[in-house]
C-alpha positions in Angstrom: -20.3 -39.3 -1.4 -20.6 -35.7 -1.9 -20.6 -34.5 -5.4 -18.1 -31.5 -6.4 -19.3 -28.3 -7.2 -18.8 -24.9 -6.5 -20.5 -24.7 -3.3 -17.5 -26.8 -2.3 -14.8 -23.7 -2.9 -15.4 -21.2 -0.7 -12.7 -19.9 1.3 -11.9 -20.5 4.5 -10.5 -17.4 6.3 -8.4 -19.9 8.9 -6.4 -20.9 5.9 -5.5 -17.5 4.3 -2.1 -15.7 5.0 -1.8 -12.1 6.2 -1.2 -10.7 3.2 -4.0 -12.8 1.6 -6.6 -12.2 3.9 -5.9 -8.1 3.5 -6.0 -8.2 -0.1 -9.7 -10.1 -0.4 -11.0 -7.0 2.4 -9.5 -4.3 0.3 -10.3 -5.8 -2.7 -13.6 -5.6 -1.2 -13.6 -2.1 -0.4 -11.9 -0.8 -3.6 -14.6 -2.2 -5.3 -18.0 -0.8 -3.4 -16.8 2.8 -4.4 -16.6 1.9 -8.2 -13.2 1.1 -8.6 -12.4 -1.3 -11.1 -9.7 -3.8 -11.1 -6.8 -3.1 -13.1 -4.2 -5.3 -14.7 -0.7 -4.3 -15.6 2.2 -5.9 -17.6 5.0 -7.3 -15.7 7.4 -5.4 -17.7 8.2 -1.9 -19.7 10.6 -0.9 -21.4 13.9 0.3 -19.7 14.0 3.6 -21.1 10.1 4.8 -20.0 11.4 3.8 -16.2 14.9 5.7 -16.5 13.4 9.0 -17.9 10.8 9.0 -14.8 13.3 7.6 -12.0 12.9 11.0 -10.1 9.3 9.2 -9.0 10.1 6.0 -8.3 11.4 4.3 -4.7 15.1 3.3 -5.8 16.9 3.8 -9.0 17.7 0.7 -9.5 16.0 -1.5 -11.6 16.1 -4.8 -12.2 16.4 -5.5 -16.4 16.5 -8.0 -19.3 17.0 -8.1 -22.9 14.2 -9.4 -24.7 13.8 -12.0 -27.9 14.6 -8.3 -30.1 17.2 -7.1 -28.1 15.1 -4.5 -26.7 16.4 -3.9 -22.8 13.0 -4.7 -20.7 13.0 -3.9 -17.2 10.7 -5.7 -14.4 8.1 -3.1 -13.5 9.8 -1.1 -10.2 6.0 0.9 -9.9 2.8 0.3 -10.5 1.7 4.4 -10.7 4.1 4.8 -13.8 2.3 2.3 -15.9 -1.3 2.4 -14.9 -1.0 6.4 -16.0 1.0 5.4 -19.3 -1.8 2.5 -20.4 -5.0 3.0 -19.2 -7.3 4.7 -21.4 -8.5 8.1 -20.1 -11.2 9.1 -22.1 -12.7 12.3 -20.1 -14.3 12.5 -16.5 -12.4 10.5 -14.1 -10.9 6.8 -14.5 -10.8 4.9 -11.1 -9.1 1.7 -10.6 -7.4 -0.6 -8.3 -4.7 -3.2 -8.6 -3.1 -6.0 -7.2 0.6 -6.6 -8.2 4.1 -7.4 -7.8 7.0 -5.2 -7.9 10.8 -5.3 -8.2 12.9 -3.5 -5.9 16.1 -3.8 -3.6 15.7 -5.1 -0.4 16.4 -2.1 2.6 17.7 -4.9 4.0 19.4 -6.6 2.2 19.8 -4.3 -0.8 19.3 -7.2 -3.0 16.3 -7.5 -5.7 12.9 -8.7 -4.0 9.7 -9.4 -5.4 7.4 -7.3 -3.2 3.2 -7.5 -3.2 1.2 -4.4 -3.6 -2.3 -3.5 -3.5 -3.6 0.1 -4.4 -6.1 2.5 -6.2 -5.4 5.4 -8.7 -8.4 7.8 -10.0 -6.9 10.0 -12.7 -8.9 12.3 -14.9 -11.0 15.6 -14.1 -10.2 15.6 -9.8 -12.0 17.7 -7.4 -12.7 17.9 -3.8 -14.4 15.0 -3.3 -12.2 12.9 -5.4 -9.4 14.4 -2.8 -11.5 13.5 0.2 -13.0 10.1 -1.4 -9.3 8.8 -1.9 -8.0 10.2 1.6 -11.0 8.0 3.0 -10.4 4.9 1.3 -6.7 5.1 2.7 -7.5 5.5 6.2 -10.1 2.9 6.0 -7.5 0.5 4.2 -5.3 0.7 7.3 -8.6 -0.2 9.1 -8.8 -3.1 7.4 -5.5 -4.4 8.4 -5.8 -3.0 12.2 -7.5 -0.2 14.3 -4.4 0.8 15.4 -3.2 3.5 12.8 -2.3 7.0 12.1 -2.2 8.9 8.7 0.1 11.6 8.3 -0.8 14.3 5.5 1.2 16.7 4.3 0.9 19.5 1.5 3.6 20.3 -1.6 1.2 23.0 -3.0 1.2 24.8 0.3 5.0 23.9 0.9 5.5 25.9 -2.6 3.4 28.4 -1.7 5.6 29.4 1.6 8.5 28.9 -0.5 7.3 31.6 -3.0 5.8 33.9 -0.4 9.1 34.0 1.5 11.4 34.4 -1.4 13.1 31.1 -1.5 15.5 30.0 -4.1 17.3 27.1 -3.2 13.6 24.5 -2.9 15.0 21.7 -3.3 17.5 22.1 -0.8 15.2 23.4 1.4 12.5 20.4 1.1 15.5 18.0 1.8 15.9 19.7 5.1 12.3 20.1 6.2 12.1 16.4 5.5 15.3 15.8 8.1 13.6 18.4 10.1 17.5 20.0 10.0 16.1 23.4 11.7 20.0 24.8 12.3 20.7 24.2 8.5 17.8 25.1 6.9 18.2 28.5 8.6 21.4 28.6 7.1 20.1 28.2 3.8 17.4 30.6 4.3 19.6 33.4 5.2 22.1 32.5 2.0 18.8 33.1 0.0 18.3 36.6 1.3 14.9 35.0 3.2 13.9 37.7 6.4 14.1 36.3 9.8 10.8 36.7 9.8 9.8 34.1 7.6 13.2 32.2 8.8 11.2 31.6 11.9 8.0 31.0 9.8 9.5 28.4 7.6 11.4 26.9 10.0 8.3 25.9 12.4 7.0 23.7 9.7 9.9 21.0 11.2 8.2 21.1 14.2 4.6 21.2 13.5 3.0 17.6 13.6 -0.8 17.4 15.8 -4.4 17.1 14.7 -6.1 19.2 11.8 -7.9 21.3 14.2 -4.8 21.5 16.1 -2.6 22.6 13.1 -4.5 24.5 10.5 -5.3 27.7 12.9 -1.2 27.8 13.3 -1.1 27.7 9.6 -3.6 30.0 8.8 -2.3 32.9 11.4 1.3 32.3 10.2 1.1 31.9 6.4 -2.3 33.4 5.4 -5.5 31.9 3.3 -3.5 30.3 0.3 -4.6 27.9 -1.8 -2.8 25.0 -0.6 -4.2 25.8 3.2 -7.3 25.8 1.5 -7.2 22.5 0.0 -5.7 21.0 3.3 -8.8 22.8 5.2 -11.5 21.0 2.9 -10.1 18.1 2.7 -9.4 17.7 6.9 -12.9 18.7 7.1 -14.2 15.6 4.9 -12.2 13.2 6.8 -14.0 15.1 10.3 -17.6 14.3 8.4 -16.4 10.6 8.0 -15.1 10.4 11.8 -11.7 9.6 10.7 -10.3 13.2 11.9 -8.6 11.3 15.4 -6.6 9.3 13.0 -5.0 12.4 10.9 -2.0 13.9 11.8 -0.5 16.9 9.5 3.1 16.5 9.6 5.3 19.3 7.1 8.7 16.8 7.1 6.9 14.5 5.0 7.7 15.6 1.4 8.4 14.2 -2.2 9.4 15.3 -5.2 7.7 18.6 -6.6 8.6 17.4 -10.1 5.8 15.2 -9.8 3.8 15.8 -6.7 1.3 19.1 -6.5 -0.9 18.9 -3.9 -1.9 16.5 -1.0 0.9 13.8 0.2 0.5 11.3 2.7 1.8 8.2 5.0 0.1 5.5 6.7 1.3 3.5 9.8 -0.1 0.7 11.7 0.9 -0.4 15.0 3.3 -3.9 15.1 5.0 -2.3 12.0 7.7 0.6 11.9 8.5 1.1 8.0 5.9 3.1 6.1 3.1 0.4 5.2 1.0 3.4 3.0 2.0 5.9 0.8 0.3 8.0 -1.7 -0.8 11.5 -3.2 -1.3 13.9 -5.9 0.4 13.5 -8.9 -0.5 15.9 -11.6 2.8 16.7 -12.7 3.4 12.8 -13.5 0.2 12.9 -15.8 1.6 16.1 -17.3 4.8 14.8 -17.8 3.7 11.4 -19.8 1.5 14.0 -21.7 -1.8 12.5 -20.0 -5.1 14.7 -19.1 -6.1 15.6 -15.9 -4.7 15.3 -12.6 -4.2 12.0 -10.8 -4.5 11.0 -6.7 -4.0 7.5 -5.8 -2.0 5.3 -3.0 -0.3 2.1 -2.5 0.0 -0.8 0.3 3.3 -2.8 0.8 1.6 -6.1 1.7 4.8 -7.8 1.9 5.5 -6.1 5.1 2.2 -8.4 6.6 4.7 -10.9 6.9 6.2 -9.4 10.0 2.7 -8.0 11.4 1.3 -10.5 14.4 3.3 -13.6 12.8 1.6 -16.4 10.4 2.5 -19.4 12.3 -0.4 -21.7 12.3 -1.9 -24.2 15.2 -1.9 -27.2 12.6 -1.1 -27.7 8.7 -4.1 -30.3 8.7 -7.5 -31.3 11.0 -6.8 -34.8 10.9 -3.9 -37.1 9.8 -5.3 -40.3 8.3 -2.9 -42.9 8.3 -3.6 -46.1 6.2 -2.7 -49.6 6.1 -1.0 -50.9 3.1 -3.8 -53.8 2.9 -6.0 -51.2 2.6 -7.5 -50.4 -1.5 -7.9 -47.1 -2.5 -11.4 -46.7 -3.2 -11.8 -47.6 0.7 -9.0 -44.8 1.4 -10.4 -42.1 -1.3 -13.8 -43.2 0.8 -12.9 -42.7 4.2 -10.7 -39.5 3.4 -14.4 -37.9 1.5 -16.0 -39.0 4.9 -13.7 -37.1 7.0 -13.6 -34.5 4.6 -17.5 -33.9 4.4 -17.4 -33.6 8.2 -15.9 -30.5 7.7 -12.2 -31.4 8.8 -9.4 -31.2 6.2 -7.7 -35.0 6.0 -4.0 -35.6 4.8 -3.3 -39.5 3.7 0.1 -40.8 4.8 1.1 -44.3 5.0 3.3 -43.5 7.8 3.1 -40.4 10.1 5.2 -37.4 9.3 7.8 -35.5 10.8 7.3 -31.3 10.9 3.2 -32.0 9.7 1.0 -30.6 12.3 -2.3 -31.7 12.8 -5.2 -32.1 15.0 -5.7 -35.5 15.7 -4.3 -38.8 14.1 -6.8 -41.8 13.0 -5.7 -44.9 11.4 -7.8 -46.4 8.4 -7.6 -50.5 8.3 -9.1 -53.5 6.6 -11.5 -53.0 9.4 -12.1 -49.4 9.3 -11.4 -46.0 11.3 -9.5 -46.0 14.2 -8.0 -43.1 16.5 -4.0 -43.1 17.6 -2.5 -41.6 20.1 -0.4 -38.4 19.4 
C-alpha cells in the first residue's frame, strides 16, 4: 500500500469549483508582481464603517454587540480596513486578499456572505503603479474568461470639466452623467449659469464610450490638455504597450464618489455575466480621510457571482462506487478501496448503492474479491 505523504495532496483542477479554481490563478498572478497576501479581521467596529459609509456598496451593515458591549459590525469592505491596519511605512505597500464580505442581497435584499479576491498598493503611486494595477485587472478578467471588456473612466478629469465650465451643483451633475440624463443635466447646467457652449461640451460626456484612440483625440480637442486627460493618455498608452488596448473602453457615466475617489475609476465585465464582476480605482481621498500617507489604487472581484458563470454541475461526485459485502472485514475493504485509489480513481464505500451519488462505474468487493455491476 502506498504510504501518505505530501506528494499525495495535490489538487486536482476537475474537483475545484468556479470560484475556487479562479482564486488559486489570481492568487497566482497577484503574487508574481510582488504582492503579498493580506489578512483582515472579520469584524470592526460599527462606528469606523458608519463615518466612511459614503464609500461603501450599501449602507447597511450587518452588526453585533460584543462580550463589552461594544457594537461590532461584520466587515461590509475590504478597502476600508486594509487602509486602516496595514502598516505603511514609506514607498509603496502592495497586497492582495482573499475574503468574505457582508452585504444585502440585490436580490433578495437580505444579508449574504459574498467571496472576494483583490489587490490594493497604497503609498507613494506613480505612473506605473497606475498602469501596473490597470494591467493586473484586465488580466484578472483573463483569468476567468477571454471574453471581457474594461471600462475606465476619470473623476480628476470629470472635476476638471466641472471647474473649467463653472459648475456648482457636482454632485448633482455626476448623478446625471452616471444616468446619462442628457435633457436634465442641461437643465442643471443652465440653473448654474454654465454657457451652452460647455452645455454641449459636458453633456457629450453621456454619450462618449469607444476605444482610447477612439476617445482621447475627442477629449483633447473639446476640453484641452488637463491633467486628468493627461493621466488617462499615459495610462491608455501602458495598457497599448501590454496589448490589452482592444479590451479598454472609456466610458464618462461610470462615476463614484469624489469624496473619496481622485483619479482613475474602472469596471470589469465578462461575457455569461451581466452585474459588474470588477470594480476598482484611485482612492486618495479615503487614505486622506483615515489620516494615512500616500495615495492608494486597488480593485476587487465578486467571486460569488462564478456561481452563475458556465454552471458547476459535475459529470460524477465519485470514479468508482465500491460496494461491499457485509462478510467482508475491513482491512480487506480499507485494502481494496487503497487499490482503487492508487489507480488514480477516487472510490466511495457504501454497503448498499446510493440514491443522488453519481459516479463512474459500480464494482462490488466480496469474500472473493472485486467484481464489476451493472449501472
Amino acid at each position: 500500500m502506498q504510504k501518505w505523504g505530501r506528494s499525495m495532496f495535490t489538487i486536482d483542477d476537475r474537483l475545484l469549483k468556479n470560484d475556487e479554481r479562479a482564486v488559486y490563478k489570481l492568487r497566482k498572478l497577484f503574487s508574481d508582481y510582488g504582492y503579498i497576501h493580506y489578512k483582515v479581521n472579520k469584524f470592526e467596529g460599527y462606528d469606523f464603517y458608519a463615518k466612511n459609509k459614503d464609500f461603501l456598496k450599501s449602507e447597511n451593515i450587518l452588526t453585533f454587540p460584543d462580550t463589552n458591549g461594544n457594537l461590532k459590525a461584520l466587515k461590509p469592505d475590504v478597502t476600508l480596513s486594509i487602509v486602516k491596519n496595514a502598516a505603511l511605512d514609506g514607498g509603496v505597500l502592495k497586497l492582495f486578499y482573499n475574503e468574505s464580505v457582508y452585504r444585502p442581497s440585490h436580490e433578495t435584499g437580505s444579508f449574504r456572505e459574498i467571496m472576494q479576491t483583490g489587490l490594493e498598493c497604497i503609498g507613494d503611486i506613480g505612473q506605473y503603479e497606475m498602469g501596473e494595477v490597470l494591467m493586473l485587472a484586465a488580466k484578472s478578467l483573463l483569468c476567468i474568461s477571454e471574453s471581457y471588456l474594461l471600462d475606465i473612466s476619470h473623476m480628476g478629469l470629470v472635476s476638471e470639466i466641472f471647474e473649467l465650465a463653472g459648475v456648482k451643483n457636482c454632485d448633482v451633475l455626476l448623478k446625471l452623467l452616471g444616468e446619462k440624463n442628457v435633457h436634465e443635466l442641461e437643465e442643471v447646467c443652465r440653473t448654474d449659469g454654465v454657457s451652452e457652449d460647455w452645455i454641449e461640451k459636458i453633456s457629450s460626456l453621456c454619450r462618449i464610450y469607444g476605444r482610447p484612440s477612439e476617445v482621447l483625440p475627442k477629449l483633447l480637442s473639446d476640453f484641452g490638455d488637463t491633467n486628468g486627460y493627461k493621466e488617462l493618455s499615459d495610462i491608455s498608452a501602458i495598457m497599448e504597450k501590454y496589448g490589452l488596448e482592444e479590451k479598454i473602453r472609456i466610458d464618462f457615466s461610470l462615476v463614484n464618489d469624489m469624496n473619496y475617489y481622485n483619479g482613475l475609476i474602472f469596471q470589469g465585465f465578462i461575457d455569461g455575466i451581466t452585474s459588474v464582476f470588477l470594480s476598482g480605482g484611485r482612492y486618495d481621498k479615503l487614505v486622506e480621510k483615515l489620516k494615512r500617507k500616500g495615495g492608494a489604487v486597488g480593485f476587487a472581484l465578486s467571486l460569488d457571482l462564478l456561481e452563475r458563470y458556465g454552471g458547476e454541475s459535475r459529470e460524477k461526485d465519485v470514479d468508482v462506487l465500491l460496494l461491499v459485502d457485509d462478510d467482508v472485514a475491513a482491512e480487506e475493504i480499507l485494502l481494496a478501496a487503497e487499490k482503487i485509489r492508487e489507480s488514480g480513481s477516487s472510490v466511495r464505500v457504501e454497503r448498499s448503492s446510493l440514491s443522488g451519488v453519481k459516479y463512474g462505474e459500480c464494482k462490488r468487493l466480496t469474500k472473493n474479491g472485486i467484481c464489476e455491476v451493472d449501472k
